[in-house]
C-alpha positions in Angstrom: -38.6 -142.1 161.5 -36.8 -138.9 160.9 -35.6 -140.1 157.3 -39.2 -141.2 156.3 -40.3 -137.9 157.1 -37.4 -136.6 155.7 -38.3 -138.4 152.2 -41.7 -138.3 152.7 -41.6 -133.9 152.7 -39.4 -134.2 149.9 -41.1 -136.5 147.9 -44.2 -134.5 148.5 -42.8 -130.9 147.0 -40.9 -133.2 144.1 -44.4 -134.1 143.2 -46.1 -130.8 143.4 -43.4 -129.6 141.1 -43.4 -131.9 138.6 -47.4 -131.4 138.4 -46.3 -127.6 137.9 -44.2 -128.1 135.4 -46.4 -130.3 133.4 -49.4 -127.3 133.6 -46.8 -124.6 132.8 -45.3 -126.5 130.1 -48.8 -127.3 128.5 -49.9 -123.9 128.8 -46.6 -122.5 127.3 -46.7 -124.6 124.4 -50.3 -123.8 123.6 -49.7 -120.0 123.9 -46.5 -120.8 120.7 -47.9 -119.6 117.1 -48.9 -122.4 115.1 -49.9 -125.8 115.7 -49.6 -130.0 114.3 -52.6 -129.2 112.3 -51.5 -126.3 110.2 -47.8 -127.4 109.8 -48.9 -131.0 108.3 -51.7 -129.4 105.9 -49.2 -126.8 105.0 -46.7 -129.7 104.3 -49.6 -131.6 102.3 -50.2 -128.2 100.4 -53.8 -128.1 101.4 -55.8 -125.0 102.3 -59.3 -126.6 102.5 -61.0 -125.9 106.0 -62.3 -129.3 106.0 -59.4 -130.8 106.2 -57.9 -128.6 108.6 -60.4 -128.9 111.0 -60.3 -132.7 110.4 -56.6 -132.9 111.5 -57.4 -130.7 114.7 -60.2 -132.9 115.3 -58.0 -136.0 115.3 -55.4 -133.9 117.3 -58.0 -133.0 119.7 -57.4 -129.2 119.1 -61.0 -128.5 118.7 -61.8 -129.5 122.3 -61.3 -126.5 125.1 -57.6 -125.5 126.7 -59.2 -126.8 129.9 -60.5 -130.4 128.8 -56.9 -130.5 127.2 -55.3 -130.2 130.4 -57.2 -132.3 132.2 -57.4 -135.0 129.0 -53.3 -134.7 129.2 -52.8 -134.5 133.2 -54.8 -138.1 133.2 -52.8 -139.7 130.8 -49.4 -139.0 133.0 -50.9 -140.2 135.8 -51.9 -143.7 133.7 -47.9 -143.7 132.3 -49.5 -142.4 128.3 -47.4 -139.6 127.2 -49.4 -139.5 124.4 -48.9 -140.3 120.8 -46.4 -138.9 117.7 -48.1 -138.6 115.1 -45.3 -137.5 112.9 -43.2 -140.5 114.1 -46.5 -142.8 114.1 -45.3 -143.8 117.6 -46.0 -143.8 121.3 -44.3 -140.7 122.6 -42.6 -142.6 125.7 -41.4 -144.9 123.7 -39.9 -143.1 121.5 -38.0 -141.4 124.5 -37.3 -144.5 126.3 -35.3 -145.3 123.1 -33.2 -142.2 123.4 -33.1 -142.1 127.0 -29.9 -144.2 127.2 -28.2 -142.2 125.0 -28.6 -139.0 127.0 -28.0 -140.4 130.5 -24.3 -142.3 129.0 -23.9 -138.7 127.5 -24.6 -137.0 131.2 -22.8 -139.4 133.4 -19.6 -139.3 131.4 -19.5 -135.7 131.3 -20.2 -135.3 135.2 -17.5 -138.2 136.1 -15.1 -136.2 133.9 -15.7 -132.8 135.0 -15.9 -133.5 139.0 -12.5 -135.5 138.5 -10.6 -133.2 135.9 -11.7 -130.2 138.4 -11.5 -131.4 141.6 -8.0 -132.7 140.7 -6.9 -129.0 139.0 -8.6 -127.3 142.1 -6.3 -129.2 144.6 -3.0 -128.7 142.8 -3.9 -125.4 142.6 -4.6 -124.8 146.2 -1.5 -127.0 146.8 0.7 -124.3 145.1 -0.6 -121.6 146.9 -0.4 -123.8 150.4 3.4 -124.8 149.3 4.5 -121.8 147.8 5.7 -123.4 145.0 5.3 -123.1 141.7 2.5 -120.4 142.3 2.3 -120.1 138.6 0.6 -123.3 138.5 -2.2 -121.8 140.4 -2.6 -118.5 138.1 -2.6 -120.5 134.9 -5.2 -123.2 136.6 -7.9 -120.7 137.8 -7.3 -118.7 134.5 -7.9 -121.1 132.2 -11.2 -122.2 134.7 -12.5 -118.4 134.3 -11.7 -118.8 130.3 -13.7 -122.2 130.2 -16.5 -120.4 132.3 -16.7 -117.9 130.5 -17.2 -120.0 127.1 -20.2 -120.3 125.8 -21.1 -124.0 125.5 -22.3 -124.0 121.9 -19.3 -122.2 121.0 -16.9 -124.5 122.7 -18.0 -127.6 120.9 -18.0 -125.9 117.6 -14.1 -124.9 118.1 -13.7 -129.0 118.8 -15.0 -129.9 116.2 -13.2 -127.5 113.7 -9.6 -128.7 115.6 -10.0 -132.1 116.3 -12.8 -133.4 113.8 -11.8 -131.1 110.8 -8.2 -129.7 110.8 -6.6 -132.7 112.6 -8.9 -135.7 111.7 -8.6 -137.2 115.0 -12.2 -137.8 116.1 -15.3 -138.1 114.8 -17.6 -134.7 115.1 -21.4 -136.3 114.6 -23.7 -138.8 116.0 -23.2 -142.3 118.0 -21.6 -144.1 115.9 -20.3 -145.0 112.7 -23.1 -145.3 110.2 -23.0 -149.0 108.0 -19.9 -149.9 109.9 -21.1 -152.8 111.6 -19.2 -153.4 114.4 -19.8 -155.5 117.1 -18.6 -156.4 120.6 -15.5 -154.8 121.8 -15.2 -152.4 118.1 -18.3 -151.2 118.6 -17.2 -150.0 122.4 -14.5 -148.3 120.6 -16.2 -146.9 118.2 -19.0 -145.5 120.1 -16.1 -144.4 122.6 -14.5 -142.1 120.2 -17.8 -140.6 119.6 -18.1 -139.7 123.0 -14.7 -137.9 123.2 -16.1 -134.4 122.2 -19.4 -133.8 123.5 -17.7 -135.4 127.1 -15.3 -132.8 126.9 -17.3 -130.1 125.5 -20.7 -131.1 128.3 -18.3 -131.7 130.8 -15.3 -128.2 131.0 -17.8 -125.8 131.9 -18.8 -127.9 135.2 -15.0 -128.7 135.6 -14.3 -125.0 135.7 -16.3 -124.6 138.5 -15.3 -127.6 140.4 -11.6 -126.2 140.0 -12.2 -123.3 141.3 -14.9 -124.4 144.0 -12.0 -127.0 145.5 -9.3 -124.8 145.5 -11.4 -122.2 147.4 -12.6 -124.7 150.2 -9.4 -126.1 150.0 -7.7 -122.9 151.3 -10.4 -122.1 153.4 -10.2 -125.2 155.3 -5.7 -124.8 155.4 -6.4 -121.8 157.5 -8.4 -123.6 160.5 -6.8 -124.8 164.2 -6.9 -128.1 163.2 -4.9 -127.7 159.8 -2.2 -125.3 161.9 -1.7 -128.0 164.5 -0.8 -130.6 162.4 1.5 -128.4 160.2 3.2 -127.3 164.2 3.7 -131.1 164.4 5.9 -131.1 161.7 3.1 -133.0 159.5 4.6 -133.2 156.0 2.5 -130.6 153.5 1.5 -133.4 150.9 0.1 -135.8 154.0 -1.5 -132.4 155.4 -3.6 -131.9 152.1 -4.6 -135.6 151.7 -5.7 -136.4 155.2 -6.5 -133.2 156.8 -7.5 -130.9 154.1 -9.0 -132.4 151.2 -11.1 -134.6 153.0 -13.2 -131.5 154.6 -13.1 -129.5 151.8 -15.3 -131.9 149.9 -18.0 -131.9 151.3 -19.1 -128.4 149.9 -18.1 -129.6 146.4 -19.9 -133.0 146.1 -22.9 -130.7 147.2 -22.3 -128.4 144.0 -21.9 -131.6 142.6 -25.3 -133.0 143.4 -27.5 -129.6 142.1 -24.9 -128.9 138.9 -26.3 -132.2 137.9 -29.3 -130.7 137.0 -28.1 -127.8 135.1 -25.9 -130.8 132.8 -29.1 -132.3 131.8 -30.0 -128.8 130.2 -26.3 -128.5 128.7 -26.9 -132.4 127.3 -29.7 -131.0 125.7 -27.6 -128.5 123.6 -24.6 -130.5 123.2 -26.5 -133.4 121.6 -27.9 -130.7 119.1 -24.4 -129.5 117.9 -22.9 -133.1 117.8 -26.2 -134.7 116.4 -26.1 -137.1 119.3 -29.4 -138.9 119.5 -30.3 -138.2 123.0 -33.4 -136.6 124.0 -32.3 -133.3 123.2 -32.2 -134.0 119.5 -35.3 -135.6 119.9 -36.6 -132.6 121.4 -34.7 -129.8 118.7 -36.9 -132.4 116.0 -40.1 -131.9 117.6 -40.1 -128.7 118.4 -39.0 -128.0 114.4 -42.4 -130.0 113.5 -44.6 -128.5 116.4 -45.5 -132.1 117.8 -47.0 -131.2 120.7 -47.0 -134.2 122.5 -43.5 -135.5 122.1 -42.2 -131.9 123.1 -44.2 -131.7 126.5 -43.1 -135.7 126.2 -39.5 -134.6 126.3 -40.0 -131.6 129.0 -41.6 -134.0 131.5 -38.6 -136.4 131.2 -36.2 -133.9 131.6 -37.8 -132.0 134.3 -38.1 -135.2 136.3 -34.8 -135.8 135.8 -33.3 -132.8 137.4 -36.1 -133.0 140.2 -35.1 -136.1 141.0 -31.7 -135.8 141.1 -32.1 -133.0 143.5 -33.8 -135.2 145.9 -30.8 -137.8 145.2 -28.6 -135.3 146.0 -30.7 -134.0 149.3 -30.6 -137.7 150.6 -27.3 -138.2 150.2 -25.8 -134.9 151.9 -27.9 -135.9 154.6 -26.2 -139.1 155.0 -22.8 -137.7 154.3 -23.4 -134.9 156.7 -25.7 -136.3 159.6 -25.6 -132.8 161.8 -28.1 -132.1 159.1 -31.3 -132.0 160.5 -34.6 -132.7 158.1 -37.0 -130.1 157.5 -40.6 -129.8 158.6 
């Protein structure tokens, strides 16, 4: 009973702020200079009225903010997104085709980054515990506040100038190879190598700060009774970190884990723009470039979802991991 409750008051706020973010983005986008209409008769190289107010007509421009809203609001709630009319296509479909895409993009990166970190965070804190090699730990949480510090944009550009353009190791843009025509186990390949950059480039930022996150719970949890009786036992220090340490000093980290996953769907965004990777986030950069209204607040609605529900996810599962955690009222 406590875990229905539990998901029940969860579900409930995840609701009430999806439904704000769908008003605020509505509003938001309304409030933006220029519109469908006067972009596609720009485009046509018309200046008549009538056709102007013909294309706001057909957009549905011409009705009031308010009946917009409303018009919009009961479409989500019947699964209609609306319609592209600069793609000539249902806007959730057209997301639904590059929703794949983005998610591969996203899980990769996270998989990478909570690995890569987690494992530079504990031989970090195992250099400081061991006193040796204490170098190991200085270069390690360096080169995490240098990869923090990075802008992301910036990163993936330097990537692609190394390993796409000097060295001709990797392909900088898009999916795959264009007329290639692979199939089967080449196309995995191909498709593979295309992932190695914006992985890397989506994914060092969140493995800085799951470096340094685990090497700071890691000597936090070294200094408790528990840690100090087993190293007066005569535990050795490697069996000390993998059965006494690291397994506490998780818990904090998978957390992290759990809410930076919503912060790596905005960075998705982003990195699919530098590397033309057609996720969502191109699709969005597109429509915002031709003001289509629909397929932007299309594309915010997905994404905001996304992260809303992965923050539930993530409340559900430290719950289970940690049951002294009592559910809210």
């Amino acid at each position: 009973m406590k875990l229905i409750s539990f998901l029940s008051a969860r579900l409930g706020k995840a609701l009430f702020v999806i439904l704000g973010v769908v008003v605020l983005n509505f509003l938001l986008i309304r409030l933006a200079p220029g519109d469908p209409a006067s972009i596609m008769a720009g485009e046509a190289a018309s200046s008549d009225p009538a056709y102007l107010a013909q294309l706001r007509q057909r957009f549905g421009l011409d009705q009031p903010l308010w009946l917009q809203l409303g018009l919009y609001v009961r479409g989500i709630l019947q699964f209609d997104l609306g319609f592209s009319y600069r793609n000539n296509l249902p806007v959730l479909d057209l997301i639904l085709e590059r929703l794949p895409a983005t998610l591969l993009l996203m899980a990769l990166a996270f998989v990478f980054s909570l690995l890569a970190g987690g494992l530079l965070g504990v031989i970090a804190a195992r250099s400081r515990y061991t006193g040796e090699h204490t170098w190991l730990d200085s270069l390690i949480m360096s080169v995490s506040l240098l990869l923090y510090a990075t802008p992301l944009f910036w990163l993936s550009l330097l990537l692609i100038i190394l390993f796409s353009v000097t060295l001709d190791w990797l392909p900088a843009f898009g999916m795959e190879s264009v007329g290639a025509g692979f199939v089967g186990w080449a196309r995995a390949k191909d498709i593979g190598a295309h992932l190695v950059l914006p992985v890397v480039s989506l994914g060092c930022f969140f493995m800085a700060v799951y470096a340094r996150l685990t090497r700071a719970s890691m000597l936090e949890v070294i200094g408790l009774d528990f840690v100090r009786t087993a190293r007066a036992k005569g535990v050795p220090p490697g069996q000390v970190i993998r059965r006494h340490v690291l397994r506490n000093a998780m818990l904090p980290v998978l957390t992290f884990a759990g809410i930076q996953l919503g912060q790596m769907a905005g960075g998705a965004l982003l990195t699919e723009t530098v590397f033309g990777w057609p996720g969502i986030g191109r699709l969005m950069f597109d429509a915002l470039m031709q003001r289509d209204y629909q397929l932007l607040l299309g594309v915010f609605l997905v994404t905001s979802t996304m992260v809303v529900l992965l923050n539930l996810i993530t409340d559900l599962l430290y719950r289970l991991v940690d049951p002294r955690i009592e559910s809210e009222n």
